[in-house]
VOVEX-365001 format. One record per residue (C-alpha): x, z, y; residue in one letter. Coordinates in steps of 0.1 Angstrom, whole numbers, padded with zeros to 4 digits, always signed. Layout:
REM residues N
XZYA...
***
This chain:
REM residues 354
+0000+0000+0000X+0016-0009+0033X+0018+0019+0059X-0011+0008+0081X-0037+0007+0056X-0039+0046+0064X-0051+0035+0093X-0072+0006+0087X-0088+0025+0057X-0096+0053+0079X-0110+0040+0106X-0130+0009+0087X-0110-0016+0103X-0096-0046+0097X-0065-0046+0113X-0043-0016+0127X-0050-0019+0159X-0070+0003+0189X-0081-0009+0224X-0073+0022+0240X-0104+0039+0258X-0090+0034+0298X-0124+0053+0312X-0134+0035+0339X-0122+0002+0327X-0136-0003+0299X-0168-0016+0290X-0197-0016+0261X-0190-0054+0260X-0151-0051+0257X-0150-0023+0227X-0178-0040+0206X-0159-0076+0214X-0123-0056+0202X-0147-0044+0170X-0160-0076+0163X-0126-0089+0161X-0113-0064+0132X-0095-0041+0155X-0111-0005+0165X-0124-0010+0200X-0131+0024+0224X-0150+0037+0250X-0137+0063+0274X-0166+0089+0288X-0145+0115+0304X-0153+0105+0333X-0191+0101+0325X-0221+0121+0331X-0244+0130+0292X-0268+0103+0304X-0248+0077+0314X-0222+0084+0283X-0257+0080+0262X-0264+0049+0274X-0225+0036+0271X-0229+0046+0236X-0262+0032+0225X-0252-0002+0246X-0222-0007+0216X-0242+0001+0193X-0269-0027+0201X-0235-0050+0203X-0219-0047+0169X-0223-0029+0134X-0189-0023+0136X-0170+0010+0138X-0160+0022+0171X-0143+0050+0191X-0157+0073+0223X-0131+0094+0237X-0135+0123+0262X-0107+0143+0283X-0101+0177+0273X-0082+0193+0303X-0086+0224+0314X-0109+0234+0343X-0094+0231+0378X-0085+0255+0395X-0095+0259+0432X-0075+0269+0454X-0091+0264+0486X-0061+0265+0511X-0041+0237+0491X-0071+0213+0489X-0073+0218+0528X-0040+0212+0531X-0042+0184+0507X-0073+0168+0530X-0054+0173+0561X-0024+0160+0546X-0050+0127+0535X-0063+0128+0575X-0041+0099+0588X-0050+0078+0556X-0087+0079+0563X-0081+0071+0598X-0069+0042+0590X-0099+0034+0574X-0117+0048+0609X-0131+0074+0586X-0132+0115+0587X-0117+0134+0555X-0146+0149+0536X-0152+0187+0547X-0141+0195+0509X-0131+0184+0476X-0150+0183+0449X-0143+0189+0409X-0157+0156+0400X-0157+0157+0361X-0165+0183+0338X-0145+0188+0312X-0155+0179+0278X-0145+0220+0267X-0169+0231+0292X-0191+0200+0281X-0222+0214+0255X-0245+0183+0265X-0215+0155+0255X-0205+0177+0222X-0246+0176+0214X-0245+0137+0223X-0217+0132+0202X-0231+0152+0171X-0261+0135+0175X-0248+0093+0178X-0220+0100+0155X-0198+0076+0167X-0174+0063+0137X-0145+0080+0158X-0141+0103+0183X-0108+0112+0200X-0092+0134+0224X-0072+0133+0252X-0057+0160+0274X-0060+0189+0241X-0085+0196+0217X-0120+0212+0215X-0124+0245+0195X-0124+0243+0157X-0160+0248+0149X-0167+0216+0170X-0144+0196+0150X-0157+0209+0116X-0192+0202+0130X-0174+0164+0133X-0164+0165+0101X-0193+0173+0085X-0211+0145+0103X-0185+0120+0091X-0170+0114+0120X-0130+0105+0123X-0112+0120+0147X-0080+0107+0166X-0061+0130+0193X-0035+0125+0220X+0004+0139+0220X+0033+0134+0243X+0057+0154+0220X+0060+0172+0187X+0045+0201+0197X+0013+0186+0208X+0012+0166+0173X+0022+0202+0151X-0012+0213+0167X-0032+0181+0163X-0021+0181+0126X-0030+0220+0122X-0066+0212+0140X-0074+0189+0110X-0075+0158+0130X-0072+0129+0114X-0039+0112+0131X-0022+0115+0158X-0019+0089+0189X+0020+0093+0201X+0019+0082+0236X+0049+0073+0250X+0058+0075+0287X+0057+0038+0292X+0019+0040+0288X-0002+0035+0318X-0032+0054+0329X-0031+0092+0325X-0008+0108+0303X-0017+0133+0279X+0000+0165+0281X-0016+0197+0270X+0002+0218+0294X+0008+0205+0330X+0030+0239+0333X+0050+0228+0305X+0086+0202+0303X+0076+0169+0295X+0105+0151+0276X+0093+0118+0291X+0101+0103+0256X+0095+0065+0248X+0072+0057+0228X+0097+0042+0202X+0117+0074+0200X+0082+0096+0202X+0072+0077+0168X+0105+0076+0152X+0100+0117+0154X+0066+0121+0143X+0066+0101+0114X+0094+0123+0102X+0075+0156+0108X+0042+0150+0099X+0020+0143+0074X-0011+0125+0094X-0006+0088+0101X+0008+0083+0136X-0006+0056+0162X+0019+0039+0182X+0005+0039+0219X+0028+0030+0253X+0040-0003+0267X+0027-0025+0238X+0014-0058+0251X+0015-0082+0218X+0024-0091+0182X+0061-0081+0182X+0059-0051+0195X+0032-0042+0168X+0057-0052+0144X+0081-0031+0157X+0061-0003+0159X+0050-0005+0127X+0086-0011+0113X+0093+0022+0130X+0067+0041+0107X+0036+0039+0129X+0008+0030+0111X-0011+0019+0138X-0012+0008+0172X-0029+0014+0204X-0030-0012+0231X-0047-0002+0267X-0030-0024+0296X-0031-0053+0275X-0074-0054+0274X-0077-0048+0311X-0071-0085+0319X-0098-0097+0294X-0133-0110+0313X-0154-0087+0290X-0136-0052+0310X-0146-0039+0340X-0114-0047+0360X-0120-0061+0395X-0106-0092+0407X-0075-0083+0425X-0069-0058+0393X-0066-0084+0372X-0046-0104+0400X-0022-0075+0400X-0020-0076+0365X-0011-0114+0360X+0011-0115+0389X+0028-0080+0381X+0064-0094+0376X+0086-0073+0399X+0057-0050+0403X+0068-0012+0402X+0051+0011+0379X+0049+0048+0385X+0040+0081+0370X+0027+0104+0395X+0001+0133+0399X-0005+0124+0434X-0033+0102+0427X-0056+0126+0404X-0037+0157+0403X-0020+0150+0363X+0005+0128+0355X-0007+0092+0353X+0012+0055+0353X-0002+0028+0371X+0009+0004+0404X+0028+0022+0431X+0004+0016+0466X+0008+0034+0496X-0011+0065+0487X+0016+0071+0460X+0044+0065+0487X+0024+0086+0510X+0017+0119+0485X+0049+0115+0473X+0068+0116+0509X+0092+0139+0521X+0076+0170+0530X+0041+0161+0509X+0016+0190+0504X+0007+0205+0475X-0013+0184+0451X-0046+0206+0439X-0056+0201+0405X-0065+0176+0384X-0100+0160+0390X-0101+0179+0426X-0070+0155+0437X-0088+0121+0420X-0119+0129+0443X-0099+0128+0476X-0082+0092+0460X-0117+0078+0452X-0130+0085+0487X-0105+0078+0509X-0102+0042+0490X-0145+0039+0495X-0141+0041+0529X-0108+0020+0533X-0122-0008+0510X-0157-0011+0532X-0127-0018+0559X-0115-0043+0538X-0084-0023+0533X-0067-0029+0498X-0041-0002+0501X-0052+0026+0483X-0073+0015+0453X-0058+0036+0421X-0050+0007+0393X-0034+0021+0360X-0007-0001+0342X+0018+0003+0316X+0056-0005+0318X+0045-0043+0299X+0023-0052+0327X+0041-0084+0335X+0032-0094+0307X-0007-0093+0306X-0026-0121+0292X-0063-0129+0304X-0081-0141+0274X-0113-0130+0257X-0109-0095+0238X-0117-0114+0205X-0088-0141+0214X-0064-0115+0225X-0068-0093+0193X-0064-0124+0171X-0035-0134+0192X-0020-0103+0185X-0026-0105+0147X-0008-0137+0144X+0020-0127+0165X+0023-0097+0145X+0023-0114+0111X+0047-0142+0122X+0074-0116+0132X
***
């Protein structure tokens, strides 16, 4: 048996690859299109109220019969500080009045998360979605043996060993190694703790060698030979998120996908100034702002992302292009805008042709 037939075995699939869930970007249409094709396509909902996440859900399921995954962000609650998210506005002023635009009186914590979440958990127990996975931590262990019980596969999130030791321990089916050329937000457990910043090759390389749960290459993978790679490293699957968000069937605007097809020489960056955790996507002058000399302090992750979303409403109904937040991995440049269904063939033949 080769290596990825864990996976594909597992999950139902046909091929050992995952669209990765990018909430916000992606769409019913692109994860029942990536199912379709023989790969696992995903939803992200973290950033989702119950009833829209309902409808997200039920809208894949009236697209295909295939399995698919819904992940949600398991971070833990923000804590306000009301002085730094003053600060943090105040610091933000000259931005907004560029955009001839007050800062709002206060900051809001935009998402709940998923811990906190008892509607969501009841959604998912109820839909049973072929897979659900986690990002940011886990959820308590009576949720995830309610999970099992309903037959649901579970994937989960790590940036180092650590985080995968605990993800194995939890029960979770395998582990999704995310390395720190992935775009979009990274997945650390403990914002107060090192990150090791490890690639996503050297990441795999370890966690096939400590544990016993099939690992999930995830970070800077944009086509067929770097699935081979991957998979000659170990992995027994892969997970591919910048390399959907130029297909027609996501949600990307536009000059996202412009970005992304034109992004040779763009700069990449992984910052906390845009949502208060870590996250990779295209430097723009918010990151060069919050990032100055003499910055104030970030508040915490979703407070910060609230400030970023508003001050780029009121900038873009100027027409101003300056501080839109768009995630990318280190293989940007090399983006391809085909259908999902194309793309995942694509990447199949690549793949098998070495």
């Amino acid at each position: 048996m080769h290596a990825y037939e864990r996976v594909t075995r597992l999950l139902g699939i046909e091929y050992p690859i995952i669209q990765a869930p990018m909430a916000g970007v992606t769409t019913p249409q692109l994860a029942a299109a990536v199912s379709d094709a023989g790969a696992l396509g995903s939803l992200g909902i973290g950033a989702s109220s119950c009833v829209k996440a309902q409808a997200q859900i039920e809208a894949v399921r009236a697209l295909t019969s295939r399995p698919f995954n819904i992940n949600v962000f398991c971070h833990a609650p923000a804590r306000r500080d009301p002085e730094i998210e003053r600060a943090w506005l105040a610091y933000l002023a000259p931005l907004f009045a560029e955009a001839d635009a007050e800062p709002p009186a206060a900051l809001e914590e935009i998402y709940t998360t998923f811990l906190q979440a008892q509607d969501v958990q009841a959604l998912l127990l109820e839909q049973r979605p072929a897979v659900v996975s986690f990002h940011f931590g886990l959820p308590d262990d009576a949720f995830l043996a309610s999970l099992r019980r309903a037959g649901v596969r579970t994937l989960a999130t790590a940036t180092c060993l650590d985080e995968a030791h605990r993800i194995e321990q939890a029960g979770i089916d395998a582990v999704v190694a995310q390395g720190f050329e992935a775009g979009g937000h990274r997945g650390v457990f403990d914002l107060q703790a090192r990150d090791m910043e490890q690639s996503t090759a050297e990441l795999v390389e370890l966690l096939v060698r400590e544990l016993k749960i099939p690992v999930i290459a995830a970070g800077g993978l944009m086509d067929g030979h770097d699935i081979r790679a991957m998979l000659e490293k170990g992995a027994s699957g892969v997970q591919l998120g910048t390399a959907f968000v130029a297909c027609p069937e996501s949600a990307a605007d536009a000059a996202y996908r412009s970005a992304l097809l034109d992004a040779q020489g763009r700069e990449t960056r992984m910052t906390s100034v845009l949502s208060g955790r870590p996250a990779r996507g295209f430097v723009n002058r918010l990151v060069r702002h919050g990032e100055a000399s003499g910055h104030a302090t970030v508040p915490d992750y979703p407070v910060t992302y609230d400030g970023t979303k508003r001050l780029n409403a009121a900038a873009r109904a100027r027409g101003i292009d300056d501080f839109v937040v768009r995630w990318a991995g280190q293989g940007a440049a090399r983006a391809r805008a085909m259908p999902a269904a194309d793309l995942v063939q694509r990447l199949v033949t690549e793949w098998r042709r070495g």
